[in-house]
LUMVEXLUM-474428 format. One line per 3 residues: number of its first residue (from 1); their letters; for each residue x negated, y negated, z negated of C-alpha. Coordinates in steps of 0.05 Angstrom, whole numbers, plus 32768, in hexadecimal, padded with zeros to 4 digits. Each point is the difference from the previous one (the first is absolute). Layout:
N
NUM = A = X:Y:Z  ...;
***
This chain:
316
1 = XXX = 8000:8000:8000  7FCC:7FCE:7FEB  7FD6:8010:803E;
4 = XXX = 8040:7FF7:802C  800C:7FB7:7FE0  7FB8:7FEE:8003;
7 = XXX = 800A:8005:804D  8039:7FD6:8003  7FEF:7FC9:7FCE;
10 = XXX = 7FE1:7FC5:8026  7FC0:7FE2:7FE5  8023:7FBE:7FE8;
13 = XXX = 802F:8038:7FDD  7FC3:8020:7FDE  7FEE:7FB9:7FF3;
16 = XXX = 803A:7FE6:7FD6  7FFD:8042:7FE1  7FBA:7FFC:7FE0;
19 = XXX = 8008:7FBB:7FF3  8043:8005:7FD5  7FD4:8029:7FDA;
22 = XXX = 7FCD:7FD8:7FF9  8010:7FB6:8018  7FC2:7FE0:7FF2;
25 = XXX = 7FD9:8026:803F  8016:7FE7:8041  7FD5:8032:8026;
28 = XXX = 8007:8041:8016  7FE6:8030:803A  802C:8023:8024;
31 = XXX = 8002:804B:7FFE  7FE3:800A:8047  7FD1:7FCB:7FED;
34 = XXX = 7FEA:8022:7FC8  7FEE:8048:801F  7FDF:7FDB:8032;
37 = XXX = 7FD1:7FD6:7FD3  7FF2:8048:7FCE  7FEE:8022:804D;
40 = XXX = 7FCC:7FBF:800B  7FDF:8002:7FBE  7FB8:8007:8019;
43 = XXX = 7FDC:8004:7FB6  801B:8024:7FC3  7FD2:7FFA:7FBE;
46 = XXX = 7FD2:8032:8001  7FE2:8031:7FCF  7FCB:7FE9:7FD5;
49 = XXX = 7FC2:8026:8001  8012:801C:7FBA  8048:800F:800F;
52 = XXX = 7FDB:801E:8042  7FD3:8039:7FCA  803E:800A:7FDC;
55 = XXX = 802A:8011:8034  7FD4:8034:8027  7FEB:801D:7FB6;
58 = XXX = 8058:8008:7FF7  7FFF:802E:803E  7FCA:8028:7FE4;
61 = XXX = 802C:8040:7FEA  7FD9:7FFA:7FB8  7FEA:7FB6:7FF4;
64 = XXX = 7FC8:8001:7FE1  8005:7FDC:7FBD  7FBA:7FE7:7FF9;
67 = XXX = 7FFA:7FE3:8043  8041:7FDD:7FF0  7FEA:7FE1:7FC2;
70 = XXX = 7FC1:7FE0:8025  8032:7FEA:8038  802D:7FD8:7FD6;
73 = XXX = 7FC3:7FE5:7FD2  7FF0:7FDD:8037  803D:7FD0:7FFA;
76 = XXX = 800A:7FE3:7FB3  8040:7FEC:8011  8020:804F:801A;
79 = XXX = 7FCC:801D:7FBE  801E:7FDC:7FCF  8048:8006:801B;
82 = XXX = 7FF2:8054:7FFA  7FDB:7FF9:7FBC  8049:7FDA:7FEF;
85 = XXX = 8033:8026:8021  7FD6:8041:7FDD  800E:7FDF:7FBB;
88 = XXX = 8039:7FF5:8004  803F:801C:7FD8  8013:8036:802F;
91 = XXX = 7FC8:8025:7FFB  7FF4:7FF5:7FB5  7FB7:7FFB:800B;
94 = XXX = 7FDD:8001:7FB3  7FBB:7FED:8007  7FE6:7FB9:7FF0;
97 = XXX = 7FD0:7FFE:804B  800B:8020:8040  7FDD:8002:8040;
100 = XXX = 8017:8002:804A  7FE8:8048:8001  8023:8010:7FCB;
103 = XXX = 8043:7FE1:8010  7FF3:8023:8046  7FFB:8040:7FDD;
106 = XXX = 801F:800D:7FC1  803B:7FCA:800B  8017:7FF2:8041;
109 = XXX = 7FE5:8038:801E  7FD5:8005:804A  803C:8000:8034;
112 = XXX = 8031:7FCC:7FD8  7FC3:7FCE:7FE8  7FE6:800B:8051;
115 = XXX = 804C:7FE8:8025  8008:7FD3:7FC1  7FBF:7FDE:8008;
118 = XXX = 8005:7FFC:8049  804D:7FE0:7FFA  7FE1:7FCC:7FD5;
121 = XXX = 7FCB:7FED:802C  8030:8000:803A  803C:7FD7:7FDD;
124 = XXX = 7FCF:7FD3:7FF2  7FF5:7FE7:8041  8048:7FE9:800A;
127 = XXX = 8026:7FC1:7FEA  8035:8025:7FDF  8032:7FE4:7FCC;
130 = XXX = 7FFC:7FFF:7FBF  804E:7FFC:7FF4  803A:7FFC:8027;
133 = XXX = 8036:8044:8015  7FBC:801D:8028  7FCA:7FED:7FCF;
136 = XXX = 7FBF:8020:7FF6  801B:8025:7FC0  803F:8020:801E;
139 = XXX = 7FC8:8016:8030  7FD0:801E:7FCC  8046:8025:7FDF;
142 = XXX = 8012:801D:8042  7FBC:801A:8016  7FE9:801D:7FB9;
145 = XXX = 8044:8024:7FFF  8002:801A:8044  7FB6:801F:7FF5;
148 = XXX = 8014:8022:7FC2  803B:8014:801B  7FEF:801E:8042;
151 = XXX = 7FC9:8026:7FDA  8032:801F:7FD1  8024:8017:803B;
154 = XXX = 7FC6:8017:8022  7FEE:802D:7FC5  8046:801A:8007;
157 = XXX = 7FF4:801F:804A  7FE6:8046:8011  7FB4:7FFA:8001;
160 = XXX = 7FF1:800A:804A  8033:7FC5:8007  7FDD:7FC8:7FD2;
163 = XXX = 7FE3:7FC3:801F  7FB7:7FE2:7FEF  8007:7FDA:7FBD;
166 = XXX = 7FDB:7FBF:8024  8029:7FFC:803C  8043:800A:7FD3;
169 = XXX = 7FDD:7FCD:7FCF  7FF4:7FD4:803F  8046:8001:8011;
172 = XXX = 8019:7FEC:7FBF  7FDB:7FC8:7FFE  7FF9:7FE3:8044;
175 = XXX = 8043:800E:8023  801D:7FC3:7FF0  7FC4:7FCE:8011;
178 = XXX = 8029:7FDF:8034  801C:7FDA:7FC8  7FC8:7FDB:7FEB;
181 = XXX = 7FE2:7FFE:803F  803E:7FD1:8015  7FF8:7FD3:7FCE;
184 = XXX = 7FB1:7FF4:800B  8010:7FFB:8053  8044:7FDF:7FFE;
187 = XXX = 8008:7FDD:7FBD  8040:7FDB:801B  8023:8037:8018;
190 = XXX = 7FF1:802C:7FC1  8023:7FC7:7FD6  8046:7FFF:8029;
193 = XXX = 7FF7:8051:7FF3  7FFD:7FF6:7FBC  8036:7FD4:7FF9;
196 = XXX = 8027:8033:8025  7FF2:802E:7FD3  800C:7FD7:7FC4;
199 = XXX = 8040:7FF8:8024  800E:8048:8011  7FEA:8029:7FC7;
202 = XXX = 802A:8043:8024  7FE6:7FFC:8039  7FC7:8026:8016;
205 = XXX = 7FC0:7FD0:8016  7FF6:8023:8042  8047:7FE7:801A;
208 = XXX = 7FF9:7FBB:7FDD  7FBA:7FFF:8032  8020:801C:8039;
211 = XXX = 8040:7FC3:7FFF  7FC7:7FD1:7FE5  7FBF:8013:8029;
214 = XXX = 800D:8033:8036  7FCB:8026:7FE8  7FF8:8027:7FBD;
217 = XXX = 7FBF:7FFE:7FD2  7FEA:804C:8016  7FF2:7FE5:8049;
220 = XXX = 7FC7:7FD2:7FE4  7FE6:8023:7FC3  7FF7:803C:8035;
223 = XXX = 7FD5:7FCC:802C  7FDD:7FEC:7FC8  7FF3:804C:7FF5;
226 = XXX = 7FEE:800E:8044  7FC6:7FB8:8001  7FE9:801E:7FB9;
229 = XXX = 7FF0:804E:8024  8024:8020:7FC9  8010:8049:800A;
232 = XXX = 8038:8011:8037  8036:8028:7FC5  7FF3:7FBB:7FD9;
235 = XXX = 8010:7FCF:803F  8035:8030:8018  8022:7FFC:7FB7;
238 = XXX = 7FFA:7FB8:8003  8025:7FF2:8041  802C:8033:7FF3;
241 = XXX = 8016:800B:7FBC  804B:7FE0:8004  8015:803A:8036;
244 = XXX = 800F:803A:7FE6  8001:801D:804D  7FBE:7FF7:8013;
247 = XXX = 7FDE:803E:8011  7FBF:7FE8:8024  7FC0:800E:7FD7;
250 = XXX = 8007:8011:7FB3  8046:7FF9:8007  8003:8029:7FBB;
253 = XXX = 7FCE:7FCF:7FDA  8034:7FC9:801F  803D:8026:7FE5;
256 = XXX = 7FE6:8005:7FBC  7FF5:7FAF:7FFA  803E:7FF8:801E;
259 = XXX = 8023:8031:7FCC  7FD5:7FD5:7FC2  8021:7FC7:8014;
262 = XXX = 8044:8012:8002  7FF6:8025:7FB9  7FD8:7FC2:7FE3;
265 = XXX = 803E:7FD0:801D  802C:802C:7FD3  7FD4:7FEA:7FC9;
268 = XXX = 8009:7FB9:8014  7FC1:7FFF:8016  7FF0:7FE2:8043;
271 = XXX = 8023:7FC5:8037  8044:8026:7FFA  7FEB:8043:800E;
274 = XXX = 8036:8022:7FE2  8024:7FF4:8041  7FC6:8029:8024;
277 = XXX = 8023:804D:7FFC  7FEA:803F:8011  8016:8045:8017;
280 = XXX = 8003:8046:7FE3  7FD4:8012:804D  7FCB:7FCC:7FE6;
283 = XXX = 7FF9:8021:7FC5  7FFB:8043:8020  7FD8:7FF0:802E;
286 = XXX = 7FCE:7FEA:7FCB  8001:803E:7FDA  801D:7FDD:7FC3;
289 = XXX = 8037:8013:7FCB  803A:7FD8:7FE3  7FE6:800F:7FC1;
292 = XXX = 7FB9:7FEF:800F  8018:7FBD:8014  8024:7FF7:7FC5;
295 = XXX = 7FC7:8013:7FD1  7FD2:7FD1:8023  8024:7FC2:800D;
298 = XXX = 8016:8019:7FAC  7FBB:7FF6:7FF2  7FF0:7FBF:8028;
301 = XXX = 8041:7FE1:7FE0  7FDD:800F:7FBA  7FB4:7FE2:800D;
304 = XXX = 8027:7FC5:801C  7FEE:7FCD:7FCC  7FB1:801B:8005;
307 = XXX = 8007:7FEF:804D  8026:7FC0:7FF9  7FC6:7FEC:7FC5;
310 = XXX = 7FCC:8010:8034  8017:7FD9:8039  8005:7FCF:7FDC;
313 = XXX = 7FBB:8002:7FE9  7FF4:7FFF:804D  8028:7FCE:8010;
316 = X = 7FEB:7FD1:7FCC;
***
């Protein structure tokens, strides 16, 4: 329905729209402007040479912890934001001093404190907001929970079925980067989305960008993938993680983010997700149980206030 209006409604339409919302902006691509400016980006900020390390040492099927720790010592900014996150209350760390290597090891452990580290260095190269209905916390919440979560379901499948731990970590993390992205490349148009949002608490973000922008955020976090040579099940996730009928390449690793969201929306947690549904086939075709779904997303649902206090440590 929304795509159907979205053709119809003329750009002075889309106009007024945005701007009853928010009357103080006057300005406002079109939606066919819009896909055309995200298809002539030339530059998209690229990895540092640390978040560089970090992410080839995530792909490694066993990161190894030591290398890590001299990695992220080399930036006193990511090192003191592990040493942190490490202390903190969720992992009810007791001792009075605490190294990288040891957060690395007997904290975080290797493949979360690898993806974590490398998120980190990566979020930090983006203007993202600090508040607002698409903030940078809402961001951390929705990535810490989807990792955990799709892990817990990916201990609940047969053994010749499970995916890598750092690609399904990956995943978690990255497959909403499109979000941020927006706001560091199109500050203006971000706002109008959040004031849509603010607007529209129901509805799910991906429509509110399709009437708004004619494009939806997993069309440039993918490009953003694809500039950064991440790994092809990541970028694939990343483009397509809102379709649950995709069956190109890791179509499986793509089912299982898509089935996190819609479990995390019915935790409230997510741009509306709980509208995002899924099928008894999906959950066939993965190999999963009713019951193993409702153990994990059980389990999520009860580390949510360790996962809310971390991004928020993040985010802060």
């Amino acid at each position: 329905m929304i795509k159907m209006v979205n053709k119809m409604m003329t750009p002075a339409l889309i106009n007024w729209t945005l701007n009853t919302i928010n009357p103080h902006q006057d300005y406002f691509m079109s939606p066919y402007d819009m896909r055309e400016a995200i298809s002539l980006l030339e530059t998209l900020p690229p990895l540092s040479g640390i978040g560089l390390c970090i992410m080839q040492l995530a792909n490694d099927p066993s990161p190894d912890a030591n290398k890590l720790a001299e990695i992220i010592e080399l930036d006193t900014v990511l090192t003191a934001q592990i040493i942190r996150l490490a202390r903190s209350p969720v992992y009810s760390f007791s001792g009075t001093n605490l190294s990288v290597q040891e957060a690395i090891s007997d904290v975080l452990g290797s493949d979360f404190a690898c993806v974590l580290a490398f998120g980190l260095s990566a979020f930090s190269l983006l203007n993202a907001p600090k508040d607002g209905a698409i903030d940078t916390r809402l961001y951390w919440i929705h990535a810490i929970a989807s990792m955990q979560l799709m892990q817990l379901l990916n201990n609940q499948l047969a053994e010749s079925k499970r995916f890598n731990d750092s690609q399904l970590i990956q995943s978690g993390l990255l497959h909403n980067i499109g979000l941020p992205l927006l706001s560091d490349q199109f500050p203006i148009e971000f706002g109008h989305l959040n004031d849509l949002t603010i607007a529209n608490p129901t509805m799910p973000i991906i429509e509110l960008e399709r009437f708004a922008l004619g494009v939806e955020h997993n069309i440039l976090g993918g490009r953003l993938m694809d500039s950064w040579n991440m790994p092809k099940p990541i970028v694939d996730v990343v483009y397509n993680h809102h379709d649950c009928q995709y069956r190109g390449d890791n179509y499986k690793l793509n089912l299982l983010t898509y089935l996190s969201d819609c479990l995390l929306g019915k935790l409230g947690v997510g741009h509306a997700a709980q509208k995002q549904s899924y099928s008894r086939e999906l959950i066939d075709d993965l190999g999963l149980s009713s019951c193993a779904i409702e153990e994990s997303i059980d389990r999520v649902y009860d580390n949510l206030g360790n996962i809310i206090m971390m991004a928020e440590m993040i985010a802060g």
